[in-house]
C-alpha positions in Angstrom: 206.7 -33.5 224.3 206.8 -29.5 223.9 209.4 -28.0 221.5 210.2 -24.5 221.8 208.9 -22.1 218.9 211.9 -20.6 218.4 214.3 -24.0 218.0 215.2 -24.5 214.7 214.0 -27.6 212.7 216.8 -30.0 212.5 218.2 -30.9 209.3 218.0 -34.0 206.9 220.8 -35.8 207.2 221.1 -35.8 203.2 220.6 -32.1 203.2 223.3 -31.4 205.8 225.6 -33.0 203.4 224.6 -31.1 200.4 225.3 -27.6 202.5 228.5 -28.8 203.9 229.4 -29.6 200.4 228.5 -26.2 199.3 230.7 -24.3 202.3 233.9 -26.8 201.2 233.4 -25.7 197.7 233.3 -22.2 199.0 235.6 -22.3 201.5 238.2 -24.0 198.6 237.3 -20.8 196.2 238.3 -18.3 198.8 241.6 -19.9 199.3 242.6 -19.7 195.5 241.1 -16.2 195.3 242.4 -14.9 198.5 245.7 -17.0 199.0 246.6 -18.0 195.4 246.6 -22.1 196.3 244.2 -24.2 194.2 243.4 -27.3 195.8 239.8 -27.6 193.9 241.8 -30.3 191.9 242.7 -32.2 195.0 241.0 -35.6 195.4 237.8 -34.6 197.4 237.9 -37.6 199.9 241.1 -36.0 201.0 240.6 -32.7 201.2 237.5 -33.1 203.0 239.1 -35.3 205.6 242.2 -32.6 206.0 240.1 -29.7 206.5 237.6 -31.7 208.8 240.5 -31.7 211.2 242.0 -28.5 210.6 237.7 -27.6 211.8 237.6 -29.8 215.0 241.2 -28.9 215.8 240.1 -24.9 215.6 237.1 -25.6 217.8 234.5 -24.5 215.3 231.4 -26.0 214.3 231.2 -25.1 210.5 233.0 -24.6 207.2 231.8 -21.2 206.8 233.3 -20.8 210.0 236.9 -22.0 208.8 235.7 -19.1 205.6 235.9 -16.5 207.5 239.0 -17.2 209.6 241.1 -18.0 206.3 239.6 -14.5 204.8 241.0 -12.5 207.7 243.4 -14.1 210.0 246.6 -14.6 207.8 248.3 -16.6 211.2 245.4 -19.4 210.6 245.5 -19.4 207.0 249.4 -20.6 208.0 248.2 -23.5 210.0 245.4 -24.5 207.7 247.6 -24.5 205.1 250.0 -26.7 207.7 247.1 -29.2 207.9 246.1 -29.6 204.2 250.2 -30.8 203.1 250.6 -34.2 203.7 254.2 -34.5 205.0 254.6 -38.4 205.6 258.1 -38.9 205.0 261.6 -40.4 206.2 264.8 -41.0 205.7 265.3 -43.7 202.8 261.7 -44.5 202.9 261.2 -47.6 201.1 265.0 -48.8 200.6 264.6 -51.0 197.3 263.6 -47.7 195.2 266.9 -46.2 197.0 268.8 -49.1 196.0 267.3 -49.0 192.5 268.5 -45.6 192.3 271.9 -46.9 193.5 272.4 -49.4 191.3 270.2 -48.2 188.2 270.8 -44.9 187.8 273.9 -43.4 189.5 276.1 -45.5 186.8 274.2 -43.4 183.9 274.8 -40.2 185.9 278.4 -40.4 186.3 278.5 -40.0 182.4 277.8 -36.1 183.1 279.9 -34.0 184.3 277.0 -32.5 186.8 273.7 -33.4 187.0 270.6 -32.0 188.4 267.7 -33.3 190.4 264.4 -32.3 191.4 262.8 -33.5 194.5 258.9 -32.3 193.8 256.7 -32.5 197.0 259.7 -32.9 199.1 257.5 -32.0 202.5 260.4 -31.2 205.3 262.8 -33.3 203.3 264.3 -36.5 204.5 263.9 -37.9 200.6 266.1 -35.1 199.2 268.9 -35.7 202.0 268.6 -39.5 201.6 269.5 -38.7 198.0 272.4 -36.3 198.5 273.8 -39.1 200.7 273.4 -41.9 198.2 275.5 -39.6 195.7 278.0 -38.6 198.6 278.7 -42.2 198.9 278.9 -43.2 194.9 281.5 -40.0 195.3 278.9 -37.6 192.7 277.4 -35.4 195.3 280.0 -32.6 194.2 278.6 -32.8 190.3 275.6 -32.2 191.3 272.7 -30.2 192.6 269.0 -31.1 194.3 266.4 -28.6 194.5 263.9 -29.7 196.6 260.1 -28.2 196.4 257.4 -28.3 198.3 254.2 -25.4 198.6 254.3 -25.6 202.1 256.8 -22.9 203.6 257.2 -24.4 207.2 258.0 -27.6 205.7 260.5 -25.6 203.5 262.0 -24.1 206.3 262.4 -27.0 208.6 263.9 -29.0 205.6 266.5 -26.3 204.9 267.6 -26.3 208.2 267.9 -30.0 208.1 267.1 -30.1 211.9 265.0 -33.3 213.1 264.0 -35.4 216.1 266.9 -37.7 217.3 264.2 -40.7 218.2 262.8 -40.4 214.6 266.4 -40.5 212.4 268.0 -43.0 214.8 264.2 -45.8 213.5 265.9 -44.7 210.1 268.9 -46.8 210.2 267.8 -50.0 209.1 265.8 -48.1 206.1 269.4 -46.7 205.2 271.2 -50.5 205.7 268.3 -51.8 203.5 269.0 -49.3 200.7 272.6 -50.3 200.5 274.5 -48.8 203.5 278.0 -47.5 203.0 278.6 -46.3 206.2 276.4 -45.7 209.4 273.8 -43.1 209.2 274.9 -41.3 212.2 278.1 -40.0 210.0 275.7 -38.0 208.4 274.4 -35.5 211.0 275.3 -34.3 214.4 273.1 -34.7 217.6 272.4 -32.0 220.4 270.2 -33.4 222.9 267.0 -34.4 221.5 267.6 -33.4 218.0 270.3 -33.7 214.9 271.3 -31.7 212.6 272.3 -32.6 209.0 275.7 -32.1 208.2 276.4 -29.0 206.2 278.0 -31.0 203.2 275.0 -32.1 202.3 272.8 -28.8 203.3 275.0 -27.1 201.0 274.3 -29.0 197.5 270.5 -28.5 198.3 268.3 -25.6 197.1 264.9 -25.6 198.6 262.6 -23.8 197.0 258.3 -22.7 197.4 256.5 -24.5 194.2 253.3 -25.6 193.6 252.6 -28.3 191.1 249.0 -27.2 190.9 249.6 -23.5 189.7 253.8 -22.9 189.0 255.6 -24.1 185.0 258.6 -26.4 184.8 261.5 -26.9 186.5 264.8 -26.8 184.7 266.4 -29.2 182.6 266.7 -32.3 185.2 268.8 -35.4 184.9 266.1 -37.4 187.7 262.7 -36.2 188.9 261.2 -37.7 191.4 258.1 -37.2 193.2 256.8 -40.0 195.5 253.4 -40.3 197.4 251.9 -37.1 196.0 250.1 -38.1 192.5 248.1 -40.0 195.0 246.3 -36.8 196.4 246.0 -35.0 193.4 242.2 -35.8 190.7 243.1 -37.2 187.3 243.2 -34.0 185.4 245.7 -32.4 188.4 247.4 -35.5 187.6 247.6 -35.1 184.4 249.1 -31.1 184.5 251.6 -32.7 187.3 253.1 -35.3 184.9 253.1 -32.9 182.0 255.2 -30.8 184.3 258.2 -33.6 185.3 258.2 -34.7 181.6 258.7 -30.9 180.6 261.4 -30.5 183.0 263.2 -33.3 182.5 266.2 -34.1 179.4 265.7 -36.4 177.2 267.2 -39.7 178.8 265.9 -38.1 182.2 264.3 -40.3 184.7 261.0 -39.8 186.8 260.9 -42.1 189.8 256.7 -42.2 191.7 255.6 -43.4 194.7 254.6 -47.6 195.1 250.7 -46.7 194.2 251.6 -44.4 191.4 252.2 -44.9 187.7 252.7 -43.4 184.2 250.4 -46.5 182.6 247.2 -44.6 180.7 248.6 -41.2 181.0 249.2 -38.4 178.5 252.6 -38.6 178.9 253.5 -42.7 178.9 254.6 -42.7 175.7 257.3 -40.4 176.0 258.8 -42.9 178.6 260.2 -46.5 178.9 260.2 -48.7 182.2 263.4 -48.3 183.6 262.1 -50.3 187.0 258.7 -51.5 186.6 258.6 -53.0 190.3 260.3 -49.3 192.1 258.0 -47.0 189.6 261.0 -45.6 187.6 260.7 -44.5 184.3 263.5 -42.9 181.6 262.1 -40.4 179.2 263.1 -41.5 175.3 265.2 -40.1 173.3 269.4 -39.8 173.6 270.7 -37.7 176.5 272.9 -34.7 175.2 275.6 -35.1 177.4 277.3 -31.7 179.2 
């Protein structure tokens, strides 16, 4: 069998794995130099994975490839960046933790005469709504204020405009009826054609804001963080800085609530907090809350 001189030697599999390795780590730097996102802190498995797909779904054969498009080509930078947030979320998604909340916390916060809360990594935002209309239904939603983050823009924007697929909210009712249903979830947003809208009672007590827990400081002085199904991305040292931020931001008597894989156990930070809810991931930051 002939092989034409020109046809370039193919390469071992162990040393095509070594160069894609090398254009990831590349590709990675360029974003953080050119774009100002760091996701070298990211757990790698997952990155890779995201930006495997964001390659095939481009049509192109290489990471150096992806380089040169995200160096150049600000409208694929947008979509890449689209790709690489994970935004797996609904509406009272896991209803024990929402009933925990319910039941746990809201008593504590009615001490205050307004509270804040921070929904961290809040993608396009079903979490923060499904807390505005737990408070709206404990009658607190009007002392307080959510500000819901997230370092993806588009999420941002769809989330503020709390417009969303009619077949996805109307699966959400039995998560809401789980959680501890005062009403029916259909009070809470109007419906045109094949999507709903949330109602503007709720849109109004949220601020949604661009944040990046890898690279932005602390967050005000919050009576609840919570930040669920993120940690989970993130390497240890990434977080590490994100728990330093929540604990930072929140009063003392504050509470940060994680996602079912995620704890404070062998972190920097666990022994500024007590189990509120071991089972829901809840924990209240020590110390006696200055009310006001």
């Amino acid at each position: 069998m002939r092989t034409a001189l020109n046809a370039p030697a193919p390469i071992p599999g162990h040393l095509a794995e070594d160069i894609e390795a090398i254009e990831i780590s590349l590709l990675l730097e360029a974003i953080r130099r050119r774009w100002s996102y760091d996701f070298t802190q990211y757990s790698q498995a997952s990155i890779r994975r995201r930006l495997d797909q964001a390659r095939r779904a481009a049509g192109l054969a290489h990471f150096s490839e992806v380089l040169s498009h995200v160096l150049h080509d600000e409208s694929f930078f947008d979509r890449l960046l689209g790709a690489m947030s994970v935004t797996v979320t609904e509406l009272f998604r896991d209803p024990p933790c929402f009933r925990a909340l319910r039941e746990q916390l809201i008593p504590v916060f009615k001490t205050f005469p307004f509270v804040k809360i921070w929904c961290a990594g809040c993608a396009t935002g079903e979490e923060v709504y499904s807390l505005a209309i737990l408070l709206h239904e404990e009658g607190y939603l009007e002392r307080a204020r959510l500000y819901a983050t997230d370092f993806n823009r588009h999420s941002l924007d769809i989330g503020e405009k709390g417009i969303y697929p009619r077949r996805l909210v109307e699966r959400y009712a039995e998560n809401y009826r789980q959680s501890g249903a005062r009403a029916e979830l259909s009070d809470y947003y109007s419906s045109s054609y094949d999507f709903v809208r949330m109602k503007e009672f709720l849109r109004e007590r949220i601020v949604f804001s661009h944040h990046n827990l890898v690279t932005d400081g602390v967050f005000g002085e919050m009576n609840l963080v919570t930040c669920r199904n993120v940690l989970i991305y993130f390497d240890k040292p990434l977080q590490e800085r994100a728990l330093g931020l929540f604990s930072n931001s929140l009063r003392h008597g504050g509470f940060l609530c994680l996602g079912a894989r995620e704890t404070l156990q062998f972190s920097a930070i666990a022994p500024l907090f007590e189990v509120q809810d071991r089972r829901q991931k809840i924990y209240r930051k020590r110390g006696v809350p200055a009310h006001g």
